[in-house]
C-alpha positions as CSV (number, residue, x, y, z in Angstrom):
1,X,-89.1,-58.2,33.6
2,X,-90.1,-56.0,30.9
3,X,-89.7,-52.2,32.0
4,X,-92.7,-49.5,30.9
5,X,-91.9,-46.9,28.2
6,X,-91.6,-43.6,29.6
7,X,-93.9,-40.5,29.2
8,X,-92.8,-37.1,29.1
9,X,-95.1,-34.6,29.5
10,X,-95.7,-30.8,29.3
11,X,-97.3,-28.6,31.3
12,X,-98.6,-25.7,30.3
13,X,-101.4,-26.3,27.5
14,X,-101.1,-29.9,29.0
15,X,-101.8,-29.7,32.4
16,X,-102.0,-26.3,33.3
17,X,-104.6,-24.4,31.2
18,X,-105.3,-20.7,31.5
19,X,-103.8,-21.1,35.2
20,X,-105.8,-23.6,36.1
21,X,-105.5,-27.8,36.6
22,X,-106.5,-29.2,33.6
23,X,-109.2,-31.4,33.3
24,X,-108.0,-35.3,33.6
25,X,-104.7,-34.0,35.2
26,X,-105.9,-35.7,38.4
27,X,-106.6,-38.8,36.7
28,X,-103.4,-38.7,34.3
29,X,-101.2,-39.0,37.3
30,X,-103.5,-42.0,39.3
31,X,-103.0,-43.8,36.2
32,X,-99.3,-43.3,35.5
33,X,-98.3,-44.0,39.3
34,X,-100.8,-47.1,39.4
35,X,-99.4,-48.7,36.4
36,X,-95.3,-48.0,37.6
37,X,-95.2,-45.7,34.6
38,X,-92.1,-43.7,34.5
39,X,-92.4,-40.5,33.5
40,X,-91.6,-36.6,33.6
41,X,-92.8,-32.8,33.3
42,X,-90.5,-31.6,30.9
43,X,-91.3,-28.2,30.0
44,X,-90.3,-24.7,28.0
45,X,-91.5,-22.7,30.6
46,X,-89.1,-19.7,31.0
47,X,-91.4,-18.2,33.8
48,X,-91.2,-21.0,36.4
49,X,-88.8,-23.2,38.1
50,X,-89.4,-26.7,38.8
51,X,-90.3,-25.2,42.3
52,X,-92.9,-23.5,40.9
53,X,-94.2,-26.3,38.8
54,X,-94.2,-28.7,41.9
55,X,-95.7,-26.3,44.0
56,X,-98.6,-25.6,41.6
57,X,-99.6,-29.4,41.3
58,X,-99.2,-29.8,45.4
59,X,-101.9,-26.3,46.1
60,X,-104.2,-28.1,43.0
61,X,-104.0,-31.4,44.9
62,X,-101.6,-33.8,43.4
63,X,-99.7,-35.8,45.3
64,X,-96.4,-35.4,43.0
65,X,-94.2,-38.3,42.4
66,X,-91.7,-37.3,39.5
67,X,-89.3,-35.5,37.8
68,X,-90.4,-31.9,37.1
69,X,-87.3,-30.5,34.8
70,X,-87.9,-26.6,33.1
71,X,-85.6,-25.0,30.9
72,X,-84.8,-22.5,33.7
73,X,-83.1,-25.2,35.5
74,X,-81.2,-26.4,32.5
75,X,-80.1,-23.6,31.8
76,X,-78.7,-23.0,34.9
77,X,-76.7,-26.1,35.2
78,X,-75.6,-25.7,31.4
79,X,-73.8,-22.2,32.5
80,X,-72.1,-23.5,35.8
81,X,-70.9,-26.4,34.1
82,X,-69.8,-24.0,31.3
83,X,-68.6,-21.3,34.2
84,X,-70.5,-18.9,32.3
85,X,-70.8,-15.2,33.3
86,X,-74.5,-14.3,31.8
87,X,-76.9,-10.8,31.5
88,X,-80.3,-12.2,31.8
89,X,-83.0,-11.5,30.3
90,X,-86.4,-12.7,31.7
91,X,-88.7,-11.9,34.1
92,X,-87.5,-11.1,37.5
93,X,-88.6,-14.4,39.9
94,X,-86.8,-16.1,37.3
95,X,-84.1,-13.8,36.6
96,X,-83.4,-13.7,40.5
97,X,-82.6,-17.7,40.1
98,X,-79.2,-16.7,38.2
99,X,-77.5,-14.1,40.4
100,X,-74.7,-16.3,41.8
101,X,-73.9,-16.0,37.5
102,X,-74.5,-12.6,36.4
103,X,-72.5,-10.1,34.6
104,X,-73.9,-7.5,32.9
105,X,-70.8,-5.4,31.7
106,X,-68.9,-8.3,30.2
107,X,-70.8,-11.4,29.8
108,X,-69.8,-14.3,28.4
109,X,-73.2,-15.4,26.8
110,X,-76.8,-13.6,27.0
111,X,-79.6,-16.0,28.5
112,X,-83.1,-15.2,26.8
113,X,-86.4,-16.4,28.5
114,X,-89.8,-14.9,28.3
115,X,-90.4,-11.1,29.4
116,X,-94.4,-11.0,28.5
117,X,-94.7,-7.2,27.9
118,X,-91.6,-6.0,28.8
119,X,-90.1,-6.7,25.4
120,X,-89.3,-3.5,23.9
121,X,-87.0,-1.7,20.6
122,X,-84.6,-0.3,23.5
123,X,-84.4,-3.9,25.0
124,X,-83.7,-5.2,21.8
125,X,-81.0,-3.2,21.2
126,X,-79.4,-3.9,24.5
127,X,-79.6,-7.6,23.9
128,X,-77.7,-6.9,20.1
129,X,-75.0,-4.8,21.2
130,X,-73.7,-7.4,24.1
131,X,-73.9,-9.6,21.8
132,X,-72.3,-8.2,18.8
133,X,-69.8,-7.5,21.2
134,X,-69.0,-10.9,21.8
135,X,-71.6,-12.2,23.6
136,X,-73.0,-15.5,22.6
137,X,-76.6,-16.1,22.7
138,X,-78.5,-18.8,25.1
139,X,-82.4,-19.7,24.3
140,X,-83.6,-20.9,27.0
141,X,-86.6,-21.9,24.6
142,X,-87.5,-20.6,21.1
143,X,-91.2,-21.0,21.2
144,X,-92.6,-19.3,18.1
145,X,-95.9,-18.0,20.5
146,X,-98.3,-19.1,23.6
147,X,-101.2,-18.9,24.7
148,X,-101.8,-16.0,27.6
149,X,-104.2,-16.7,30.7
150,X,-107.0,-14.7,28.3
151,X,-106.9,-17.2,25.8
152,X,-104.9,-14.4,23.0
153,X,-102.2,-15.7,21.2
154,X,-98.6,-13.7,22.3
155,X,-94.9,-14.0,20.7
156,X,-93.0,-15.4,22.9
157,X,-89.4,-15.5,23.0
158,X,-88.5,-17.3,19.8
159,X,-89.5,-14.4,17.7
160,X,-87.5,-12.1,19.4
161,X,-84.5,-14.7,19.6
162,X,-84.5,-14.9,15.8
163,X,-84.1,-11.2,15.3
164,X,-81.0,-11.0,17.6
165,X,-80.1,-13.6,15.7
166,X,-80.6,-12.7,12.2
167,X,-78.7,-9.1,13.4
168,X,-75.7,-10.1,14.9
169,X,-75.3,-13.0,12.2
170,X,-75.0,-15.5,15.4
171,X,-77.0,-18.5,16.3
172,X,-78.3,-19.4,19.8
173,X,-77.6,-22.1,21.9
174,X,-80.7,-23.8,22.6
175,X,-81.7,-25.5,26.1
176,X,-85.3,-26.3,25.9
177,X,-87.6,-28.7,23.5
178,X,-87.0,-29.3,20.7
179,X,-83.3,-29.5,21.6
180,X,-81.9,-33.1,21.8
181,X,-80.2,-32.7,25.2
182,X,-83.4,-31.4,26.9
183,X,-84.9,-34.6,25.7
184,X,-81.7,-36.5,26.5
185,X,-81.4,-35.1,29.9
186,X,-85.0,-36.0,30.9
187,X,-85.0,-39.7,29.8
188,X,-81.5,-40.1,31.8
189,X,-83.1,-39.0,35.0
190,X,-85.7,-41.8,34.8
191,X,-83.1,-44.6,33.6
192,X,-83.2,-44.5,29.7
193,X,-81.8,-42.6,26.8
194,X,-83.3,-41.6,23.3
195,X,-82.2,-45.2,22.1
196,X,-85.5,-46.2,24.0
197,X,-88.5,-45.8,23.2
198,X,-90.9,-43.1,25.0
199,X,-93.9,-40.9,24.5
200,X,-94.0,-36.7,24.6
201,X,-97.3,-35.7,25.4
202,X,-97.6,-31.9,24.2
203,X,-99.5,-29.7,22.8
204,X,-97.0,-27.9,20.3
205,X,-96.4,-29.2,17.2
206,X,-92.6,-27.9,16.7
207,X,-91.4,-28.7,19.7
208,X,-93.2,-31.3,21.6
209,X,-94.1,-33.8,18.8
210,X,-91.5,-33.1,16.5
211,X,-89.1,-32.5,18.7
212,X,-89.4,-36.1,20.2
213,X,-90.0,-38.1,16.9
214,X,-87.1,-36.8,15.6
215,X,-85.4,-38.7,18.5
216,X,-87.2,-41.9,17.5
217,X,-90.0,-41.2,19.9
218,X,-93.9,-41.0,19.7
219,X,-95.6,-38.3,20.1
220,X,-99.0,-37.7,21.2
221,X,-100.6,-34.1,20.5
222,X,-103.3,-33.1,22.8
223,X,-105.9,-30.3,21.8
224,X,-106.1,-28.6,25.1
225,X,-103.3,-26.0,24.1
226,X,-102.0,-24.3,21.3
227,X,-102.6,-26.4,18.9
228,X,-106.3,-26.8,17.8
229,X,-108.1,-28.5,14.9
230,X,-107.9,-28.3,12.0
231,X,-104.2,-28.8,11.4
232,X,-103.5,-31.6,9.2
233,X,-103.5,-29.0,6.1
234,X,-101.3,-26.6,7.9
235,X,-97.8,-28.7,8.9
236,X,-96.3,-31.9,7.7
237,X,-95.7,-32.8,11.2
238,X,-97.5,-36.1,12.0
239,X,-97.8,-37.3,15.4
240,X,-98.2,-40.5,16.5
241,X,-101.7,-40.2,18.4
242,X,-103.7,-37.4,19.2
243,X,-106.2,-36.6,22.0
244,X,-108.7,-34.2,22.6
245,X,-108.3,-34.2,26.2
246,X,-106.4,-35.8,29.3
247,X,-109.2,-38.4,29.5
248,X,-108.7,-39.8,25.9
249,X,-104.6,-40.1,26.7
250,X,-105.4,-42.1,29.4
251,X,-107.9,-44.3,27.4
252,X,-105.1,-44.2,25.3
253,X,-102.3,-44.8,27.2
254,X,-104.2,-48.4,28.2
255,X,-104.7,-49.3,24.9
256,X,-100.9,-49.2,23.6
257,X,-100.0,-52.9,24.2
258,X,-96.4,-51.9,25.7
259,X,-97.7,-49.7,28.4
260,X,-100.2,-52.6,30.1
């Protein structure tokens, strides 16, 4: 029998909007459990655990069924399987996640999440010195910039990532999307591998869509984050759908021959 294509998805921008369930969220995951869809909530989130993630979908009233994987938890299992001793960066209910690893004297690596409004020149500074000393640099994501629960655009860690970088003359280790392994380690949890076929629903250009075509997969942008119209003139990044909401994804979802 002929198995479904898997569907990744993210979550903020996708299914969490300004803190809040997104519209069609609900109806999204009736659909993919109906149907024997397998799929995943494979996120950049430096600010949440998988813990976090499932526990927001269980107080909105989702009965969840799958995989929830963040770039917290692979980063995590990338340094004990490395037996890395890390300084982290990030903020603290995430930071608190690594303290069977830490090491701020002499680490081995620097791990590099999201610290909102902490980000400062004297941080900065800390971060460069460890790691012109011999420090090597972990991302747990490199997004360029996110939306905040006010709707403002913010920098998020990738822009503070590339000055380290550009600085020390080093380059990062990257966990999260659009890294091949995060993509990788996702599909192997539900039984395939990028040689399948699958679907990233996102709503970041760079690292959702692109991220997963360059795998061979398709992506399908959703509106609801980040990425807003018009953007056709602004990127040469070309997904594979796109959707102006959850309830069009699921109309077209239905529609792709493979997924019936």
């Amino acid at each position: 029998m002929k198995r479904n294509i898997p569907v990744l998805i993210d979550f903020d921008g996708v299914i969490r909007i300004e803190g809040k369930l997104a519209d069609g969220a609900f109806e999204l995951f009736q659909f993919l459990k109906k149907n024997d869809i397998p799929s995943s909530i494979i996120t950049n989130s430096t600010r949440n655990t998988s813990r976090d993630v499932i526990k927001f979908l269980v107080d909105s009233g989702i009965n969840i069924f799958m995989d929830v994987m963040t770039t917290v938890d692979a980063t995590i299992d990338y340094i004990s399987e490395n037996k890395l001793r890390v300084s982290v960066y990030s903020v603290d209910n995430v930071k608190k996640e690594f303290n069977d690893f830490i090491d701020d004297k002499n680490p081995d690596a620097v791990v590099i999440g999201d610290l909102g409004e902490e980000w400062s020149y004297s941080l900065l500074n800390d971060i460069f010195r460890k790691v012109y000393h011999g420090a090597e640099i972990i991302a747990m994501q490199r997004n360029k910039y996110w939306h905040t629960d006010d709707k403002e655009l913010a920098l998020d860690a990738g822009a503070f990532i590339a000055a380290i970088e550009y600085a020390s003359g080093k380059t990062s280790t990257l966990i999260g999307k659009p890294s091949p392994l995060y993509f990788q380690t996702a599909l192997n949890m539900l039984g395939f591998s990028t040689r399948d076929n699958f679907y990233m629903i996102g709503d970041d250009l760079e690292n959702d869509i692109a991220g997963a075509q360059a795998l061979g997969g398709l992506g399908i942008l959703v509106f609801t984050g980040k990425t807003k119209l018009p953007f056709i003139n602004e990127t040469n990044i070309k997904p594979a759908y796109t959707a102006n909401n959850l309830s069009e994804v699921i109309e077209l979802l239905t529609n792709i021959s493979n997924l019936r």
